[in-house]
N, C-alpha and C positions, 0 to 999 in steps of 0.2 A: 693727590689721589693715591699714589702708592704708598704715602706716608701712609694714612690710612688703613690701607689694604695691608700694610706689615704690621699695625696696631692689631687687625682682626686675627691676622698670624697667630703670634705670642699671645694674643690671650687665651686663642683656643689650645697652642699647646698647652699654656700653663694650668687651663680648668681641664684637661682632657687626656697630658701624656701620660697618665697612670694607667688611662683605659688601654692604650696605644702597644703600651707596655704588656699589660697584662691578654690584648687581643695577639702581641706578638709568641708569646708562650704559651697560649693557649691554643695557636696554630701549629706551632713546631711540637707539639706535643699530639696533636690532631696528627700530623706528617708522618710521624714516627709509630704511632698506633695502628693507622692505613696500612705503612710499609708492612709494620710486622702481619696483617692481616692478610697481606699479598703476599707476604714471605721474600717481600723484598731486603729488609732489612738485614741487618748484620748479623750471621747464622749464630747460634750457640753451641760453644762446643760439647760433645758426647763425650770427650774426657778430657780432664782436665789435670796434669802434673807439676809439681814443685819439685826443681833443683836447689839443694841449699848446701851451699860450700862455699872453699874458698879462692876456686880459682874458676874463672871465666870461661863459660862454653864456646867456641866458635857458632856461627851462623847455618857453617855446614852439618854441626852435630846436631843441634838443635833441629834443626829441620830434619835429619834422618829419625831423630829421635821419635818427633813427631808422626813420620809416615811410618814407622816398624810399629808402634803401637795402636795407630789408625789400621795396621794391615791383622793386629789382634783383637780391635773393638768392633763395633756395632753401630747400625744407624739405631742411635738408642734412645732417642729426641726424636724422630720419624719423621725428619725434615727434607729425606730424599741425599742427603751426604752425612758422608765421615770424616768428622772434623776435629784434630785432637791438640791442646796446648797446652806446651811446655814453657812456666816460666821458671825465672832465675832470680834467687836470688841469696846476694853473695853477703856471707860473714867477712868478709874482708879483703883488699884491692892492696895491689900489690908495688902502689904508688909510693905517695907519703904518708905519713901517719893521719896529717892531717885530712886527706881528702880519704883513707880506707877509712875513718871514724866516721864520715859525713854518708857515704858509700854504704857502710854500715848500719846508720843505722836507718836510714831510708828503704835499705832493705828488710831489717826489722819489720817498721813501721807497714811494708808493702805484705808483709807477711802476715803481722796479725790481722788485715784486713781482708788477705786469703783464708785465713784459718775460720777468722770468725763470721765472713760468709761461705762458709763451705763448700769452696770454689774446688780445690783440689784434691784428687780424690789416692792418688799413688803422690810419696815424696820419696825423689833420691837423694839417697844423704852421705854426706861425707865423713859426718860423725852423728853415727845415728843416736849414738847412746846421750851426748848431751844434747839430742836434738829433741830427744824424750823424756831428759829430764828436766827441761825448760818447758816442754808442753804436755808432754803426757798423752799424746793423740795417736800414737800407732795402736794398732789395733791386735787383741791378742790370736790365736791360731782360729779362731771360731768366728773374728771378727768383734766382738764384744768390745769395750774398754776393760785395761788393764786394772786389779786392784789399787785403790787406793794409794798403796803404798810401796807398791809394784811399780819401778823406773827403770827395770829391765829393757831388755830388745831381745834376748834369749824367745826365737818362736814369733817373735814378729817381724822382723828384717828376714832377707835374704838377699843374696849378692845378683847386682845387677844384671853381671855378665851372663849369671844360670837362667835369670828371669827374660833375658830378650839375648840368646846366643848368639844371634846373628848380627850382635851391634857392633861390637868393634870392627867388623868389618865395613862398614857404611860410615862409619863417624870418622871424621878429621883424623889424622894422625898423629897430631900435637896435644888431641883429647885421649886418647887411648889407656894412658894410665892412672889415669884419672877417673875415666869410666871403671876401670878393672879394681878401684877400692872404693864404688860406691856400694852400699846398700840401698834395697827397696824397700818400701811397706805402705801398706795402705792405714787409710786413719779408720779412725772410730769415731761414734758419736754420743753425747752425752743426754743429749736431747731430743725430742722429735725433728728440729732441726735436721738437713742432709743434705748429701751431696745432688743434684740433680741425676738421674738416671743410678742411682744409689744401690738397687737392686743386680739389674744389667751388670755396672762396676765389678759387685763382689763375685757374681758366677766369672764372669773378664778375671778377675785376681785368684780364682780357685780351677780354672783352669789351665791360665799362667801357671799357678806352682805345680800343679801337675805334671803337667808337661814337662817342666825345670826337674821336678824331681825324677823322673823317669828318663831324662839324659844323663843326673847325676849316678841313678842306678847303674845305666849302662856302660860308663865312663869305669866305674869302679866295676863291676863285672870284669869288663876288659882287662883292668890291670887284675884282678885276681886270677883271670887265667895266664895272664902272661906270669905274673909269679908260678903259677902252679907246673908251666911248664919249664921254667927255668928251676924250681928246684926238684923237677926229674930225674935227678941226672944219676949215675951208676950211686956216687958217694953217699946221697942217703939210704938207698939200698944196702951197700956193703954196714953203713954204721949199723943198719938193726941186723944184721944177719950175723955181723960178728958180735955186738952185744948179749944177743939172745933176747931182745926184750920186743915186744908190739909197740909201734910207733902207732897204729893207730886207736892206740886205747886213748881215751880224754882225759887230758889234764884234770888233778886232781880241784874240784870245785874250791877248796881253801886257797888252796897254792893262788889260782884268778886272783879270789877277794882278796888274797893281801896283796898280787902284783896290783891292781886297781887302788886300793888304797896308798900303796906307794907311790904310782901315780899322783894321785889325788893328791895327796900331803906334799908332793914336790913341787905341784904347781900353784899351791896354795899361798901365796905373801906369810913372807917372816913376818910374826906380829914384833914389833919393836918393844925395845926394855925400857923399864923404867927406872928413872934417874932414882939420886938421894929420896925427893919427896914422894914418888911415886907418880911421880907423870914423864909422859911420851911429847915429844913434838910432832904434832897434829899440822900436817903442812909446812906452811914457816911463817905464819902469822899468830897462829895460837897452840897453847898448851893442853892437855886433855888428864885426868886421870887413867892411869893402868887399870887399875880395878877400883871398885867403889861401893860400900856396903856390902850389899849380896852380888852386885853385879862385876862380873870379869871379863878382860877385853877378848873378844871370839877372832875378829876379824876386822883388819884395817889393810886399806888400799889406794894405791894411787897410781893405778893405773890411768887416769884422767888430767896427772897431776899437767901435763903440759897448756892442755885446755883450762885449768885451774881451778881442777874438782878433785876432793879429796872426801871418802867416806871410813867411816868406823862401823862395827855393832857391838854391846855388850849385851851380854845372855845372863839367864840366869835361871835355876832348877834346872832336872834333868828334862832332857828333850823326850816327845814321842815321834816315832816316823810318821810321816805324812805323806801322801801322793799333792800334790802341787796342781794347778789350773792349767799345767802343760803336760799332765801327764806325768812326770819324774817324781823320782823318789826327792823327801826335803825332810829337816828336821825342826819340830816347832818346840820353841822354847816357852815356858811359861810367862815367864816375862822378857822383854828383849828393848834395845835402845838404838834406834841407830841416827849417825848423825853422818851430813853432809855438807861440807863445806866449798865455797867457792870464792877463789881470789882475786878482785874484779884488778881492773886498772886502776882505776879511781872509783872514789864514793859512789858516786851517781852510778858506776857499772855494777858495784856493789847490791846498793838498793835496790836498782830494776831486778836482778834476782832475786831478792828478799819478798819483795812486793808481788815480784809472779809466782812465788813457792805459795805464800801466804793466802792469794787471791786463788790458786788452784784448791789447797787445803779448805778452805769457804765454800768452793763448790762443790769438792767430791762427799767430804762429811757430813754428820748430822752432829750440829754444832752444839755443844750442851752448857758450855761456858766460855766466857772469852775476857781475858786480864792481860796487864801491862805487868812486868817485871822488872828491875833492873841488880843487876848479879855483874860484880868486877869492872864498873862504871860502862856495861854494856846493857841498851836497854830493849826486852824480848816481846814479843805477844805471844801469847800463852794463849792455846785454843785444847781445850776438854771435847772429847765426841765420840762418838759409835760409830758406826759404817755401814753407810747403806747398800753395798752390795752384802748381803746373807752368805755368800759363800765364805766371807773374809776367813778364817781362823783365828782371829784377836776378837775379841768383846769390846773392845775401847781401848782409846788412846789419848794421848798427853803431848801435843809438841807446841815446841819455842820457835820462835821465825827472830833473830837480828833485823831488828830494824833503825839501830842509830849509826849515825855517819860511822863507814868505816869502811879497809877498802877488803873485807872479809865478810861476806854472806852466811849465817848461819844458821839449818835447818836442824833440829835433833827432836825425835820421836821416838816418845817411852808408849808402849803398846804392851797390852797383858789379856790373855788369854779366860782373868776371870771378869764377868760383867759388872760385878760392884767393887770393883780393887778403887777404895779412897783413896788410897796412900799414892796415886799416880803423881797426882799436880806437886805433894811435894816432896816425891824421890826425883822429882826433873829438877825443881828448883833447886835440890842438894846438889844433884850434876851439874847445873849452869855456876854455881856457886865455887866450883872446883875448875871450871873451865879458866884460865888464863889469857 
């Protein structure tokens, strides 16, 4: 008899446990839609933040972090609370090599599944400038995405400390310095795609800098009167009474622009000489030309070099002044080239940059050709295109993306100011041809 009764068992699981299966998920998904319809469910937050650096926040910051920005947002999901989260995640663990690369790139990996569900809506960064030139997602002063070819941070960061004054006092005390060299920014979006409460957010971030900027006003007020009254004092009186001359007539307008210009030119990078052949050493994996046909080298820098980014421009014709998408005065050159390189660990750190310059260059442009190269047994893709944001000041462009094993990343973009300049695809190839 129970022999039996255990035959009728097994046969009805085996004709039947599919349904069994699929009645058990199609309950827990019943459960879960209820909850959320009761509002039992697990809340969603009204903001949502990314830490991305390299050293680990304690428990206590993060939670401060969280309640100092929950006490600047909004119930903005209209759930009855304010609920705000900060995640982490970290470039690199300060263990062994082996478990920071694992550490690495899990955070990576946790990242681009923030990014590309448009989870977080402010990131603090530790180095914002390669954190934009690996994504491109900070948003410019007006909230927009940045041009094309625009991997500034200039007018889209600002420092953490101004944007939430009140934090280092609430945060850990082993986080303190660490908070004091982060930058903020909020992203942009390229899509209809967004951030949940997307709206709510940017008035939350344009009343933050507000705020931020009207402490920094105050802060410099202060010290301009405390100078003002420290140099009161009899001595500068006596120098103009014995001179004979009016101190308060204004410096002469020239005298400025060329102190400003001195300026400028002194904190500008020595552009580097060129050897016998006429090239520079470009990082320390490759060579570059000085100058090249009509084009001469403008500007090279490496201020990035520790993180292992190294960029060039060469210009070429006279430039006209421009006003700039921030406002500032800029100079466009008629034709121009700039290259940027990155010196990975090994290959494969190599390529995933290659691949994510290349895959961003596909989406921001309007692609109009696209070819394989290969110049000094390194092999390029070559992408031809116009640019869809209309404001750009270039008409089309020409860049090479490295894509063979190596453990050097290379981006360089010849960009010209006329809308049918043929000659782009192959003054690039003449450059990659010279490249070493």
């Amino acid at each position: 008899m129970d022999n039996e009764r255990g035959k009728i068992v097994k046969n009805w699981i085996y004709y039947y446990k599919w349904y069994v299966v699929a009645g058990v998920l199609l309950l827990i998904f019943a459960v879960r839609y209820i909850a959320g319809i009761l509002g039992v469910a697990e809340p969603r937050p009204d903001l949502q933040a990314a830490y991305v650096g390299r050293h680990v926040l304690s428990e206590e910051t993060i939670t401060a972090l969280q309640d100092l920005l929950a006490s600047k947002a909004g119930d903005f999901n209209g759930d009855g609370k304010v609920l705000v989260t900060v995640h982490q995640y970290l470039t690199s663990d300060e263990t062994d090599i082996a478990e920071a690369q694992q550490s690495a790139s899990a955070a990576e990996i946790s990242l681009v599944g923030d990014i590309d569900g448009c989870e977080s809506y402010l990131f603090l960064l530790e180095d914002p400038q390669q954190f934009q030139i690996e994504w491109q997602i900070l948003a410019d002063s007006e909230g927009n995405p940045p041009a094309a070819d625009d991997y500034s941070v200039e007018g889209k960061v600002t420092p953490l400390t101004d944007f939430l004054p009140d934090l280092r006092a609430v945060a850990a005390e082993e986080d303190r310095d660490v908070l004091s060299s982060l930058m903020v920014g909020r992203r942009c979006f390229y899509t209809e795609k967004t951030c949940e409460n997307a709206e709510a957010l940017a008035a939350m971030w344009d009343d933050l800098l507000h705020q931020s900027s009207l402490i920094t006003a105050a802060g410099n007020a202060s010290d301009s009167e405390a100078d003002a009254a420290g140099n009161g004092s009899g001595s500068d009186k006596a120098d103009s009474a014995g001179s004979g001359t009016d101190t308060s007539k204004a410096a002469d307008p020239a005298d400025k622009a060329s102190e400003e210009a001195d300026v400028k030119d002194s904190t500008k990078p020595a552009l580097p000489e060129a050897d016998e052949n006429g090239m520079f050493v470009f990082g320390n994996n490759i060579s570059a030309p000085r100058d090249w046909g009509q084009m001469a080298l403008n500007e090279y820098n490496e201020a990035l070099a520790a993180n292992g980014f190294y960029y060039a421009a060469w210009t070429s014709g006279t430039p006209s002044a421009i006003t700039n998408s921030e406002g500032e005065e800029a100079l466009l050159y008629p034709v121009q080239l700039y290259m940027i390189t990155y010196e990975g660990t090994d290959p494969d750190d190599a390529g995933s940059k290659a691949s994510g310059w290349l895959a961003q260059a596909r989406k921001n442009y309007k692609i109009t050709n696209e070819t394989t190269y290969t110049a000094n047994g390194r092999e390029y893709v070559i992408l031809e295109y116009t640019y869809k944001d209309s404001s750009n000041p270039y008409a089309q462009g020409c860049s090479a993306f490295l894509t063979s094993a190596d453990e050097t990343a290379i981006c360089a973009e010849l960009v010209s100011v006329e809308p049918q300049d043929t000659a782009l695809p192959a003054q690039l190839k003449s450059f990659l041809d010279r490249v070493r």
